[in-house]
KEKE-3310 file (N, C-alpha, C; in steps of 0.2 Angstrom, whole numbers, plus 5000, padded with zeros to 4 digits):
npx = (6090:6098:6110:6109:6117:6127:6123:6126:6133:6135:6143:6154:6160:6150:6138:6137:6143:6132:6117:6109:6109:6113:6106:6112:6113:6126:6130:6122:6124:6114:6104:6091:6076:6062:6068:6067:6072:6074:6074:6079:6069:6058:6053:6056:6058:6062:6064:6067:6070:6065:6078:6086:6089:6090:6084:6091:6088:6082:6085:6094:6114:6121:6112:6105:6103:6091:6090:6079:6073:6063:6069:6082:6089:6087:6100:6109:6116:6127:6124:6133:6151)
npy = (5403:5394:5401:5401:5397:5388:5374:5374:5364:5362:5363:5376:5374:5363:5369:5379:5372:5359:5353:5349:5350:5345:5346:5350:5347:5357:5354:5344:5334:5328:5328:5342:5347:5353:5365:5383:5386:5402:5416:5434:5439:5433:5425:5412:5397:5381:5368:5357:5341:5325:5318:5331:5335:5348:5354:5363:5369:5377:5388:5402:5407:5417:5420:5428:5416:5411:5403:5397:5390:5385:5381:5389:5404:5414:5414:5422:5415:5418:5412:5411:5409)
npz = (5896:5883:5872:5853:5847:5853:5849:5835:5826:5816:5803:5795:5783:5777:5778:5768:5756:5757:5754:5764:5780:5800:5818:5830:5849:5859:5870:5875:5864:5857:5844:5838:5837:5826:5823:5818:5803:5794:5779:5781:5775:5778:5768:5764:5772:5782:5791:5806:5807:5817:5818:5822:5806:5792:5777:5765:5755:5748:5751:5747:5742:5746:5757:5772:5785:5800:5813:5823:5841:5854:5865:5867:5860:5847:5830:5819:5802:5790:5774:5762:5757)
capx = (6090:6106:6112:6108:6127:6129:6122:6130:6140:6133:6152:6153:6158:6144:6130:6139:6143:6127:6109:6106:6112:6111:6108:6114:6115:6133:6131:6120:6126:6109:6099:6089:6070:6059:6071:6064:6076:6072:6079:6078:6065:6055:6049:6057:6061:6065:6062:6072:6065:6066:6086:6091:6090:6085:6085:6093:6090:6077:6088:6100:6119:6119:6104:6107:6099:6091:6089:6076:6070:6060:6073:6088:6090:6091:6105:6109:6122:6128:6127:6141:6159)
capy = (5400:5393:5402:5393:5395:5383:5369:5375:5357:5366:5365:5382:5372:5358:5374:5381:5366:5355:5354:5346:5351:5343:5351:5347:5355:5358:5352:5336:5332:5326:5331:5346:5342:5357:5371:5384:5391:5405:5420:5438:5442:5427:5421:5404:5393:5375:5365:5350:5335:5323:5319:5336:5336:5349:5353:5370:5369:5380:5395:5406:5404:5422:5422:5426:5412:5414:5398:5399:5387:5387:5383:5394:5411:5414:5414:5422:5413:5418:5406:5413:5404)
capz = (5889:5881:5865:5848:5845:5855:5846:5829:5825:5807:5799:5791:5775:5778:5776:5761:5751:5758:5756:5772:5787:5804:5822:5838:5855:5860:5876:5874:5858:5854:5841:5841:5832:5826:5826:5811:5798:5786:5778:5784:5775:5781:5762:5765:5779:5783:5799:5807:5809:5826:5818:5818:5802:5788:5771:5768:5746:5746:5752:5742:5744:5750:5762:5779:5788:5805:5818:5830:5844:5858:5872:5865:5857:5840:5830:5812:5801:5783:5770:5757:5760)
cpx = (6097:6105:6110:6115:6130:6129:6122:6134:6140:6142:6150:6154:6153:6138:6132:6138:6135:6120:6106:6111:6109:6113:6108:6115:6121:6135:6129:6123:6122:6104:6091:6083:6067:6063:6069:6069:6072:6077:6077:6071:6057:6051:6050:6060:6060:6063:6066:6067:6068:6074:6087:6092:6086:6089:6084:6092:6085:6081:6093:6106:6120:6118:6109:6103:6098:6088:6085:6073:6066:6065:6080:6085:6092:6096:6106:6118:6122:6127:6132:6145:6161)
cpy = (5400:5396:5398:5393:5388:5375:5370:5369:5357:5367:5372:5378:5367:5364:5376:5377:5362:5356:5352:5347:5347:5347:5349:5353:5353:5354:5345:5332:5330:5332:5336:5348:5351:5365:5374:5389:5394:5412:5426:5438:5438:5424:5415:5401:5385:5375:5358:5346:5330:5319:5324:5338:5340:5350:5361:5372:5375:5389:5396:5405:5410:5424:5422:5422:5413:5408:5400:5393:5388:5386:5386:5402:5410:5417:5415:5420:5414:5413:5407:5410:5410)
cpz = (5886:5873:5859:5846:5846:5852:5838:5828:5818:5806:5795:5782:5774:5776:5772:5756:5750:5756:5761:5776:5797:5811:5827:5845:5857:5864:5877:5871:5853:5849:5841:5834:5833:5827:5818:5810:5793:5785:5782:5784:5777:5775:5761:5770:5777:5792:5800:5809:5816:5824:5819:5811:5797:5782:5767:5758:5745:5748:5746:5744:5747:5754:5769:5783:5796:5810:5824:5834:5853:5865:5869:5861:5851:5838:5822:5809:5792:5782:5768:5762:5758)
residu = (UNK:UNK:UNK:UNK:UNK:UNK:UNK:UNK:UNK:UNK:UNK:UNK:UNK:UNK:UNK:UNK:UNK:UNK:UNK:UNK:UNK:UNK:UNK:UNK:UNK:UNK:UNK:UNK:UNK:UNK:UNK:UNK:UNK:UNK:UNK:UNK:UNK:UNK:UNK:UNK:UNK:UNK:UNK:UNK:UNK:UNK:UNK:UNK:UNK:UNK:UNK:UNK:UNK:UNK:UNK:UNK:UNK:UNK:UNK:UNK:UNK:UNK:UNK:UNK:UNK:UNK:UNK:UNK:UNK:UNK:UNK:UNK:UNK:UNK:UNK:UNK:UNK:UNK:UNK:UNK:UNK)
# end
């Protein structure tokens, strides 16, 4: 299984600044559908849709967000800048 690091193209100020973020695998470059973010505590989450792309407004600026998909490894990423 490949890391989700790897498909991180998530700009560190792209997820702080944005409400959408978009996810890619590192390696393909192609968009990466159905990958489910939430917070620790698992009371909010977000899901990508078949661009890669989700919609991160429902999180706290704070939160530490936690990427999971089924062919990689999850991967947690501050929001805070």
């Amino acid at each position: 299984m490949r890391s989700i690091t790897l498909f991180f193209i998530l700009l560190y100020s792209v997820l702080t600044q944005a409400q959408e973020v978009f996810i890619k695998d590192k390696v393909s470059g192609k968009p990466l559908f159905q990958v489910a973010i939430f917070n620790e505590h698992k009371t909010k989450n977000a899901i990508s849709d078949w661009e890669g792309k989700a919609d991160l407004s429902v999180f706290n600026y704070d939160e530490t967000l936690i990427f999971t998909h089924i062919s990689h490894h999850p991967s947690r990423l501050r929001a805070s800048g």
